[in-house]
Each structure stands twice: as structure tokens, then as C-alpha cells.
N, C-alpha and C positions, 0 to 999 in steps of 0.2 A: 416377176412371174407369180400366178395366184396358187394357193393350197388351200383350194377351195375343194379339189377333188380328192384331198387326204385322206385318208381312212387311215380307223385300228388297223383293218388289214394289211397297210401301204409298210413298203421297205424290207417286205422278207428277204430280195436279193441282197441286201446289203448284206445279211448273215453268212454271207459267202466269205465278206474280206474278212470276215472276224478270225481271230488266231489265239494262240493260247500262248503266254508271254510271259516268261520269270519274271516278275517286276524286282522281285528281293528273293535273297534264296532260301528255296524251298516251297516259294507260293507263286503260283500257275496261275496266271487268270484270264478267262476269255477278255479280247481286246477288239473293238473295232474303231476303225481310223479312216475320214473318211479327208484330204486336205481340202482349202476352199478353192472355190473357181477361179479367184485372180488372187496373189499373194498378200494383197492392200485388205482380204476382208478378214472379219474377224474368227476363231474354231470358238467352238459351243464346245467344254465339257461337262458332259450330263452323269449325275451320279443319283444310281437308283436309291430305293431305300431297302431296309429292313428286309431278308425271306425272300428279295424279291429278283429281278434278271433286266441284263440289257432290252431283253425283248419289247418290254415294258416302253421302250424310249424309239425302237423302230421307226414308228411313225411320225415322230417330232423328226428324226436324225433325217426321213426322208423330206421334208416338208423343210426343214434347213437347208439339207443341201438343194432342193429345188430352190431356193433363195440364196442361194452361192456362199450360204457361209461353210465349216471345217467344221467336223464333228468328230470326237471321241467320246467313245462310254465305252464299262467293262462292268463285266459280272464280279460284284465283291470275292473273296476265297469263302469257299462255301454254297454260292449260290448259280445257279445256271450251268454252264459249263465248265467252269474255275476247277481247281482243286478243290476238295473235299475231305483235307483229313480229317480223324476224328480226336483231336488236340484241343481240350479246354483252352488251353492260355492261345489258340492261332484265333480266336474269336471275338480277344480283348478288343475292345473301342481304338486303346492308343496301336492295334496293329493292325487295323482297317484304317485308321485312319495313314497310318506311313506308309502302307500301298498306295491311298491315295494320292501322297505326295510326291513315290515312283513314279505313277501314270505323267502328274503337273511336271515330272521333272525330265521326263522324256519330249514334251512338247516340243514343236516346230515354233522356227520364228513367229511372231503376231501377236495381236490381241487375241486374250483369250479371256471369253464371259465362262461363268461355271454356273451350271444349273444343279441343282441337290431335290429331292421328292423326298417329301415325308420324312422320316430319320436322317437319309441322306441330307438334308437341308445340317445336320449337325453335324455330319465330317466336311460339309463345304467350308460352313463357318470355322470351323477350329483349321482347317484348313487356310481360309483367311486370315488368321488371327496369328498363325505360326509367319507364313509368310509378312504381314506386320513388324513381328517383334528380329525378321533376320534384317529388315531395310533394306532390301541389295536390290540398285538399279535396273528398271527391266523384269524383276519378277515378285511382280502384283496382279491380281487382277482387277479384270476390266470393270466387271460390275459382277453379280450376284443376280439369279433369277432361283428363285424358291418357293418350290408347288407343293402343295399342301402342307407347309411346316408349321410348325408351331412353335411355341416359345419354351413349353413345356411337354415333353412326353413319359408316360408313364415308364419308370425304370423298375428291372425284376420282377415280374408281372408274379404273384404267388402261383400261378398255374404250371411251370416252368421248373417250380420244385420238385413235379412227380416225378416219376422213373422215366428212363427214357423211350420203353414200352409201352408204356401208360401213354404216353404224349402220343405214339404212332397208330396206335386203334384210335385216342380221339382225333388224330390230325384230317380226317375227310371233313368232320362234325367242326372245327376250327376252322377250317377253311372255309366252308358255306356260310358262317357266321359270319366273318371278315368280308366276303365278297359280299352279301347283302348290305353290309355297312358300307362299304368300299364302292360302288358301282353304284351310277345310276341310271344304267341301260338296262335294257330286258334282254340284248342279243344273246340267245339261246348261244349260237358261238364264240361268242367275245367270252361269258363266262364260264364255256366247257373250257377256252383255253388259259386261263387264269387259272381256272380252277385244277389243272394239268400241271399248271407252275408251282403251288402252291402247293399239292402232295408231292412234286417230287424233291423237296426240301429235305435232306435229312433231318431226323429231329434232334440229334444230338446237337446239328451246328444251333437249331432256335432257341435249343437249352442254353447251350455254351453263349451265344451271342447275348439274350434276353435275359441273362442271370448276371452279365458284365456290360451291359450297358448305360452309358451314361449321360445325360443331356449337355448342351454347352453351356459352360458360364457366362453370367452377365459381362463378365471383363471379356470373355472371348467376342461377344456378339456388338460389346463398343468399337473392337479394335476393328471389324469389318466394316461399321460407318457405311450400311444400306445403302447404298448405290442402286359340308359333308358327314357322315356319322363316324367318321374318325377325327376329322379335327374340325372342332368347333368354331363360330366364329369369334367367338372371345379369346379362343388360344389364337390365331389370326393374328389380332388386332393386337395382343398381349406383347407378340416378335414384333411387329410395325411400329408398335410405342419405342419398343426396346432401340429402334433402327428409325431414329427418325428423319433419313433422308431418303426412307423408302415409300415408295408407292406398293399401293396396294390393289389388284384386280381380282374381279369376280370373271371365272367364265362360267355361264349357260350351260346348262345341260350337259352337266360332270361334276362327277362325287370327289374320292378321294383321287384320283388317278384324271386329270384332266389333260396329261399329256398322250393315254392313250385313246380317251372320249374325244377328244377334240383336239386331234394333234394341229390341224391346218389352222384354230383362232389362238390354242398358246405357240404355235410360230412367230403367226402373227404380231403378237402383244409380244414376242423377243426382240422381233425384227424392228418393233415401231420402239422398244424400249434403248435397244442397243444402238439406233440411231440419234438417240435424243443425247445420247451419253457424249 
């Protein structure tokens, strides 16, 4: 089947099955679960990044399951619909990342490929790299697909130090700055509804998260073995060196988010990837 007629806008129904799910106790997080069309194909789970919402992945998730595979994504704690407390230490890297591992450890039989965006590309990896060091038959994964990652991302950003006041009067003025870097469409709609997503963040969680995060280590992103105005192509090419049994694709006409500019050619380039595997 073709996902030629994908759009950003494709897969709002699916927010229907989404739920809100103790993964571990005390954190709530929107979940959606989508299984595949015959038991033999593989589930895609997508992990957004940074600030940001499952939303973000709708139209990949539809554009997959038009192509019969299984989809799961969820909103980190903090972002989208998830909980929201307002708890420094619920923000730490290592406790996004072992939510992470609740979601991988609730999984259904099968292959399962994990796609990661942007920051998320570092909880897939340390992600890969935990499951690595347990060796237990059956739960590896399939391959790794990682959209706009880098090798390197800026940790603690000194902005992140002001009040948490201070952050919430500039957060419209942060936001428009990010979307301009972020986006390379002009749709008037596309970026009133990001730009929707991106104030309704609280700021204490961007403080708490951007003040405790941290990028992956080299040893993390060996043990995985690789199967825009935010990231350059040198940070790019820096992870591909790092992973040299990965390939690396450019899509057309998409900045930092190419999975909601062109959800139907990065399906595509999954479907043709996941196949080759």
C-alpha cells in the first residue's frame, strides 16, 4: 500500500486509542498501541524527543500501520498528556530513560525496530546499550531508525538557569525561535499547531529536564552497532562515523522533524530499511 497521501495532518483518529498508563509508580503516561496486521510483521516503537508529544509521530504511526506494521509511542512524563509533576529529580535522563524500558518491557511478541527524534535518539541508544549488557534471548532489538540525531547535543543550556517565571514570559519568544530553526514549511497550520505544543509545556519540567540532561557515551552508542538548523550535518555524520554499520538518508523538504514534513518518504525509507534487515 502507498503513503503517498500522508500528511502532517494524517492519524488524528488514532488519539482515540491512546490511554494513560502507570508504566512505574507514580508516572502516568499517554500511551498509544497500535498491533500489526498479521502477527509475522514487525511494531515500530517511536520515541519523541525533548519538550515535545506523541502528536509529533501521528502521521508516521498512520503511514506504518497503512503498511501493516505495529506501532507504539508515548508522551515522555512531563510532556503531552503524561503526568506532570512538578518534581526536579522525575526529570533526570536515567528516569526517562527506565520509563522507556517499562514501555519495551510491556511489548507484544515480534520484532520490534525503535525509532528515537532528536534527544530521543539518546534514550533509544542507552536503551540499546542496557538491553546489550542484560544478553537475554529474545529481547534485542531489530534495528534502530534515528531522525534528526546527533552525536552531540548541547547539555544545560545556560538559559534554563533563570527563574522559572522568567523562562514562562520568554517561552512564546523561545518557541518561535525553535520553530523557525525546526520547520521547513511555511504551513500557516502546521506551525500554529506546534507552536500550541510548545507553550503548553510547563517550564519547570524544561528546566528540570535541560538542567539534567545528558548525551550518550561512546561505549553506549558501540554497544548499539548501527543497524537542519538544529542539527547540523556534521553532528549527522559525527553519530554515523560513531555507528559504522549505519546508513545514513537525507529526506527533501524537511528540517528538524521529517517525521511530521514527510511522514509518507520516512515510512517509506523504514519500510525499505526494515526490509533489508
Amino acid at each position: 500500500m502507498s503513503c503517498e497521501n500522508i500528511s502532517w495532518r494524517s492519524g488524528q483518529e488514532l488519539l482515540k486509542q491512546a490511554t494513560l498508563v502507570e508504566v512505574r509508580p507514580g508516572r502516568k503516561l499517554r500511551v498509544l498501541r497500535q498491533e500489526p496486521r498479521e502477527p509475522k510483521m514487525p511494531t515500530c516503537l517511536l520515541v519523541h524527543g525533548s519538550a515535545a508529544s506523541l502528536t509529533q509521530y501521528l502521521a508516521l504511526a498512520e503511514a506504518l500501520k497503512t503498511l501493516g506494521y505495529g506501532v507504539v509511542c508515548y508522551d515522555w512524563l512531563g510532556c503531552g498528556l503524561s503526568d506532570k509533576p512538578d518534581h526536579w529529580e522525575s526529570y533526570a535522563f536515567d528516569e526517562l530513560l527506565y520509563d522507556l524500558k517499562a514501555i519495551w518491557d510491556a511489548k507484544w511478541p515480534g520484532k520490534y525496530f525503535v525509532v528515537g527524534h532528536s534527544f530521543g535518539s539518546h534514550l533509544v541508544l542507552r536503551l540499546g546499550a542496557m538491553l546489550a549488557d542484560t544478553m537475554l534471548a529474545g529481547d534485542t532489538i531489530a534495528g534502530l531508525i534515528l531522525l534528526g540525531a546527533a552525536k552531540q547535543f548541547p547539555e544545560g543550556h545556560p538559559i534554563f538557569r533563570l527563574p522559572v517565571f522568567v523562562l514562562q514570559w520568554l517561552q512564546p519568544s523561545l518557541t518561535k525561535a525553535f520553530l523557525q530553526m525546526a520547520l521547513a514549511s511555511n504551513d500557516p497550520e502546521l506551525i500554529q499547531q506546534e507552536t500550541d505544543g510548545c507553550n503548553a509545556n510547563p517550564m519547570y519540567m524544561c528546566k528540570a529536564y535541560y538542567r539534567q540532561v545528558r548525551n550518550v557515551s561512546d561505549d553506549e552508542i558501540a554497544k548499539c552497532r548501527g543497524q537542519d538548523g538544529i542539527v547540523s550535518a556534521s553532528d549527522v555524520e559525527a553519530l554515523a562515523v560513531a555507528m559504522p554499520l549505519a546508513q545514513m538518508k537525507t529526506v527533501a523538504n524537511a528540517g528538524h522533524v521529517p517525521m511530521l514534513e514527510e511522514p509518507g518518504k520516512v515510512a517509506e525509507l523504514i519500510d525499505e530499511f526494515i526490509k533489508s534487515i
